[in-house]
C-alpha positions as CSV (number, residue, x, y, z in Angstrom):
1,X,85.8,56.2,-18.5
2,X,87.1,59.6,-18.2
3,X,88.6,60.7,-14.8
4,X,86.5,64.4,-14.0
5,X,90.0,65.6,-12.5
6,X,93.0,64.7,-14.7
7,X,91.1,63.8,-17.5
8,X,92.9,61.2,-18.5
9,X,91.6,57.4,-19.2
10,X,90.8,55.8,-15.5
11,X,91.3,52.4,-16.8
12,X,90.1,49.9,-14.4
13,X,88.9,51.1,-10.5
14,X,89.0,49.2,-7.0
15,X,85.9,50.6,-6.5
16,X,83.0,53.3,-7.1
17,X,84.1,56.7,-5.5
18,X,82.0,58.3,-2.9
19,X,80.1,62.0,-4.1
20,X,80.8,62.7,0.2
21,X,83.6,61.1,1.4
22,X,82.9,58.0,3.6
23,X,85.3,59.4,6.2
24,X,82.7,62.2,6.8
25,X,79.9,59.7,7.4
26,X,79.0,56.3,5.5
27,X,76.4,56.9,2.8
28,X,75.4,55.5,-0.2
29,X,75.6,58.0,-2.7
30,X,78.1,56.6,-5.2
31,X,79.7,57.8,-9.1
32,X,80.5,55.5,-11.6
33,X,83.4,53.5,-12.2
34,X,86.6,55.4,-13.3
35,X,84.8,58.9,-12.5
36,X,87.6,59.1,-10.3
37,X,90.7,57.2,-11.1
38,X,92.8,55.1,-9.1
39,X,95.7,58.0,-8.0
40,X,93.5,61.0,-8.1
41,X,91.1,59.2,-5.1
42,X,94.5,58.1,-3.4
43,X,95.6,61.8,-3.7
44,X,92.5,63.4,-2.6
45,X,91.9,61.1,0.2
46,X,93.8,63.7,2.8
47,X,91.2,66.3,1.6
48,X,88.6,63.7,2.7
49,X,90.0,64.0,6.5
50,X,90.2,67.7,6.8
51,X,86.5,67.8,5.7
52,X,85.8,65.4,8.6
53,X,87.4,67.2,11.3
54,X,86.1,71.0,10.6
55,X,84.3,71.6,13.6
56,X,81.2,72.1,13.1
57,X,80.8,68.3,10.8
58,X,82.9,66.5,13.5
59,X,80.6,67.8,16.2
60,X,77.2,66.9,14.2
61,X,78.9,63.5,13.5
62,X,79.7,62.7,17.1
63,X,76.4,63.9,18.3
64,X,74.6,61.6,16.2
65,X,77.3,58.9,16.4
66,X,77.5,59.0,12.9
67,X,79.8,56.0,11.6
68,X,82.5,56.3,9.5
69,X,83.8,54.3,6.5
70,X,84.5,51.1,8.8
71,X,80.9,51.4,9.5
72,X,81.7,52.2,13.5
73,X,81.0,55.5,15.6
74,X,84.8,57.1,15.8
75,X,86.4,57.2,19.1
76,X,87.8,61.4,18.1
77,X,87.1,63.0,15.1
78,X,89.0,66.5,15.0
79,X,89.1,67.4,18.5
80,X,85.4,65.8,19.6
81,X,85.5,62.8,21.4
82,X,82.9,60.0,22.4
83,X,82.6,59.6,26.5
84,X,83.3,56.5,28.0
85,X,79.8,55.8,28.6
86,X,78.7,56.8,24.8
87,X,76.2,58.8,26.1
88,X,77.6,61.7,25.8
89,X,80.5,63.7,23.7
90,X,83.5,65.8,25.5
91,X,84.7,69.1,23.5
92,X,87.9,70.6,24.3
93,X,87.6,74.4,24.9
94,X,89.5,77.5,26.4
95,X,89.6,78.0,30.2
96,X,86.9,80.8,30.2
97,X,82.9,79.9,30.3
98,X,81.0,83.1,30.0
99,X,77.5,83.0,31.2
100,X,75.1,85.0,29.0
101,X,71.8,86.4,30.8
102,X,70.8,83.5,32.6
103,X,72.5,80.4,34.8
104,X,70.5,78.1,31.6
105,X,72.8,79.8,29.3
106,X,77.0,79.1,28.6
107,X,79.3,80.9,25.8
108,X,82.4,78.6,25.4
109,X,84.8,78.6,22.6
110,X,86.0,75.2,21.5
111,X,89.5,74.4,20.8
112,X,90.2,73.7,16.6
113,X,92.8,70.9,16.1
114,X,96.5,72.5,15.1
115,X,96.8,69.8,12.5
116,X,93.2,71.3,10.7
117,X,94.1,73.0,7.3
118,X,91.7,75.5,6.1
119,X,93.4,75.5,2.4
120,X,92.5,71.9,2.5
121,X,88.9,71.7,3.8
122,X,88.0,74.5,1.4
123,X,88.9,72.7,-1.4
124,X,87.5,69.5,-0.2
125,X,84.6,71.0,-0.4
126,X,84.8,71.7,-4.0
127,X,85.1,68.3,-4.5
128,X,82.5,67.2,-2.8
129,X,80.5,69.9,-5.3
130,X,82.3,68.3,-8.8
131,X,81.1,65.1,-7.5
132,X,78.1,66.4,-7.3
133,X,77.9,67.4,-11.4
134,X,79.1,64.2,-12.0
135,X,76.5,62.5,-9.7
136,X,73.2,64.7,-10.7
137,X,74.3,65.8,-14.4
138,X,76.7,62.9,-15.4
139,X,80.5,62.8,-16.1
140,X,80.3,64.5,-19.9
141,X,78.7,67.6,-18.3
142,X,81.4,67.2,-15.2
143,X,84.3,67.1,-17.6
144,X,82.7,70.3,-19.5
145,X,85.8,72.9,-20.0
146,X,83.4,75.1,-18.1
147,X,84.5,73.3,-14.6
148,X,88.6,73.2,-15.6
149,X,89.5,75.7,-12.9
150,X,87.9,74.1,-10.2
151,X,89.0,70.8,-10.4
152,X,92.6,72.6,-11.3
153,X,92.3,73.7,-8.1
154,X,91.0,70.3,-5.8
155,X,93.8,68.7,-7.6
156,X,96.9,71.1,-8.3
157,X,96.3,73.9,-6.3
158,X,98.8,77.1,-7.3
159,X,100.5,77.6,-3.8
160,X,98.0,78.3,-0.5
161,X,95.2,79.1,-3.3
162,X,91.9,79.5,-1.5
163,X,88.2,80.4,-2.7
164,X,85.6,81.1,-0.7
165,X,82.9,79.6,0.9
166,X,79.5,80.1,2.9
167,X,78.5,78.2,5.8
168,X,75.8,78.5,8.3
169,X,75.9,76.4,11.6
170,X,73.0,74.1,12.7
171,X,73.2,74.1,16.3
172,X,69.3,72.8,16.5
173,X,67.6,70.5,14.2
174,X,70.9,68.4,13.0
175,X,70.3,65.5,10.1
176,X,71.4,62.4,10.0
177,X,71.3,62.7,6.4
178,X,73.9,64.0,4.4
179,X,72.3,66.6,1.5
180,X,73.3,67.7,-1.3
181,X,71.9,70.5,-3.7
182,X,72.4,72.0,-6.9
183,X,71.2,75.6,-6.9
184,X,69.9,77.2,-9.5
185,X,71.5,80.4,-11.2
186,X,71.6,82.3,-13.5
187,X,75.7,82.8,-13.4
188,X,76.9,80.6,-10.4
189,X,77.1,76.7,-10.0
190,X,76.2,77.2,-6.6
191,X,76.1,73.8,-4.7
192,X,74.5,73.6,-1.1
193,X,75.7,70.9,1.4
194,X,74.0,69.9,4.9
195,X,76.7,68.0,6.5
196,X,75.1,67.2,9.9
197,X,75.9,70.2,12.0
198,X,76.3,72.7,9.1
199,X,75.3,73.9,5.5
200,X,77.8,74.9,3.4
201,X,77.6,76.4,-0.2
202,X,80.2,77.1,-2.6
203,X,80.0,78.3,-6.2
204,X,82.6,75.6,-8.4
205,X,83.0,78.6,-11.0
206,X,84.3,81.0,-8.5
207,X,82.6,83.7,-10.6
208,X,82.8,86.2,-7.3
209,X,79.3,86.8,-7.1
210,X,78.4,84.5,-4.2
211,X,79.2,87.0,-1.1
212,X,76.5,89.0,-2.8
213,X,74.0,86.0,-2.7
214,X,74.9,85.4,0.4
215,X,73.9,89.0,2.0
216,X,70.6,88.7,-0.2
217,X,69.7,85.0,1.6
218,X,70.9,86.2,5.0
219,X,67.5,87.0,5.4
220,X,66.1,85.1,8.0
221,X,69.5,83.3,8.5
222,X,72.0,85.3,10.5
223,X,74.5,82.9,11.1
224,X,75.1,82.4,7.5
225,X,77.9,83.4,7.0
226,X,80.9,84.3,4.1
227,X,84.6,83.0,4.5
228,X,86.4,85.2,2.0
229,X,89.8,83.6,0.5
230,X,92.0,85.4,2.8
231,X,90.4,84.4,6.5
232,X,91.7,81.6,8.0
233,X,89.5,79.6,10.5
234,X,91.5,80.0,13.4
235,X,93.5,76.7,15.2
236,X,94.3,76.5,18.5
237,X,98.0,76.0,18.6
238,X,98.2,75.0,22.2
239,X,95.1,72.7,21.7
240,X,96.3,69.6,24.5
241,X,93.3,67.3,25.2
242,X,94.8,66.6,28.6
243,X,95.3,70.1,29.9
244,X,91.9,72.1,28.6
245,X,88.9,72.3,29.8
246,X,86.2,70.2,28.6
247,X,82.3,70.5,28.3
248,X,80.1,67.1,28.2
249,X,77.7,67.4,26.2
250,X,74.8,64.3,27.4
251,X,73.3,62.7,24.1
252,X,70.4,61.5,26.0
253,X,69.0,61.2,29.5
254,X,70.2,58.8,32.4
C-alpha cells in the first residue's frame, strides 16, 4: 500500500487510520491498511487535536458527551468543560452578558483557548477531506496527481500557509453522527463535514471558486459563512478558567 500523503510504500501499519480523527469523537469509519503510514499518522496526530478543540466541535461534543478515542466523555475539550454533576457543560466567556430584546434571551462571547492554532485546524480539515477520497473513491483516485497540493499542504505546509474554508454553526438540531459528503462539481472537490455543532466545507483543489458557492448557498443559511486565508479566528490571550466568567449550560432537566 501506497501512503495518500508521502507517497511512499507504508509497509506494515499498527492499525487502520481513522477518515475523522478519533480524538474528535469515536466512530467507525476507517481506511485501509497503509493508506496512512506509520510517521505521517504520528505527524498528523497534532492536527487531530486542534480539530477537536475549535469551538464550535468541542461544544457539540460536550453537549452530547460525545466520547473520545478512549471511548470516555472528556473532562475539557478546548476550553468546554463537563460539570461536576455531568449534567450540564461550563463555557468560559468575557465578563459582559448582553441581553438582546427579552430577559429569555443572552449574547455572550465565549473565550477561544490561546493554545488553538487556526493554520492547524484549517488544514486538519483538509485531511479529514483526502481521507474522504480515499474512503469514498479508493486510495488510486486519492493518490491522483490532481490532489498533490493539498496533501503538500496537510503535510509540509510552506510557512503559515492557509486556505480557506466555510463553516456554518448548528446551534439547534446537533448530531451525534459525524457526516461526511462529497459534493458534486463541476470544478471544485468540495467536501461537506457535520461535526456535531458545525458543517464545514472546503474545496481540497483550492481552485478559489468556493467563496462564490458559498454566497450562492447562503440562501436560506445566513450563518454560513467564509473564512478567507488571511482571518484568523480570534484567541483569547488572557483566557484563565479560574478568573472568567462562566455560563452553565444544563444538558437535561433536574
Amino acid at each position: 500500500m501506497v501512503c495518500i500523503y508521502c507517497r511512499q510504500s507504508s509497509g506494515p501499519s499498527r492499525g487502520r487510520p481513522h477518515v475523522v480523527p478519533e480524538a474528535v469523537g469515536k466512530n467507525d469509519m476507517v481506511l485501509p491498511y497503509g493508506a496512512e503510514c506509520d510517521p505521517c499518522n504520528s505527524y498528523l496526530g497534532q492536527l487531530d487535536n486542534v480539530l477537536a478543540k475549535h469551538p464550535l466541535v468541542s461544544l457539540g461534543a460536550q453537549l452530547l458527551r460525545i466520547p473520545g478515542k478512549k471511548g470516555r466523555v472528556r473532562r475539557v475539550l478546548g476550553t468546554v468543560a463537563q460539570n461536576e454533576d455531568e449534567r450540564a457543560i461550563a463555557i468560559p466567556v468575557h465578563a459582559q452578558v448582553d441581553p438582546q430584546g427579552s430577559c429569555d434571551t443572552w449574547r455572550v462571547t465565549p473565550l477561544v483557548d490561546p493554545s488553538f492554532k487556526d493554520f492547524e485546524f484549517r488544514r486538519s480539515l483538509h485531511h479529514v477531506g483526502l481521507n474522504l477520497i480515499a474512503h469514498q473513491r479508493g486510495v488510486d483516485v486519492a493518490l491522483e496527481d490532481r490532489f498533490d497540493q493539498v496533501r503538500r499542504y496537510v503535510r509540509q505546509p510552506i510557512g503559515g500557509e492557509r486556505w480557506g474554508f466555510a463553516q456554518l454553526p448548528l446551534f439547534s438540531g446537533m448530531s451525534r453522527d459525524i457526516q461526511l459528503l462529497l459534493v458534486p462539481e463541476p470544478s471544485m472537490v468540495a467536501v461537506g463535514m457535520r461535526l456535531f455543532g458545525a458543517v464545514f466545507y472546503i474545496d481540497l483543489l483550492n481552485t478559489g471558486e468556493l467563496p462564490a458557492w458559498i454566497e450562492r448557498e447562503r440562501t436560506g443559511f445566513p450563518d454560513l459563512r467564509y473564512w478567507d486565508p488571511e482571518e484568523r479566528i480570534p484567541t483569547s490571550v488572557l483566557w484563565n478558567r479560574k478568573r472568567e466568567y462562566e455560563i452553565l449550560i444544563d444538558i437535561e432537566p433536574s
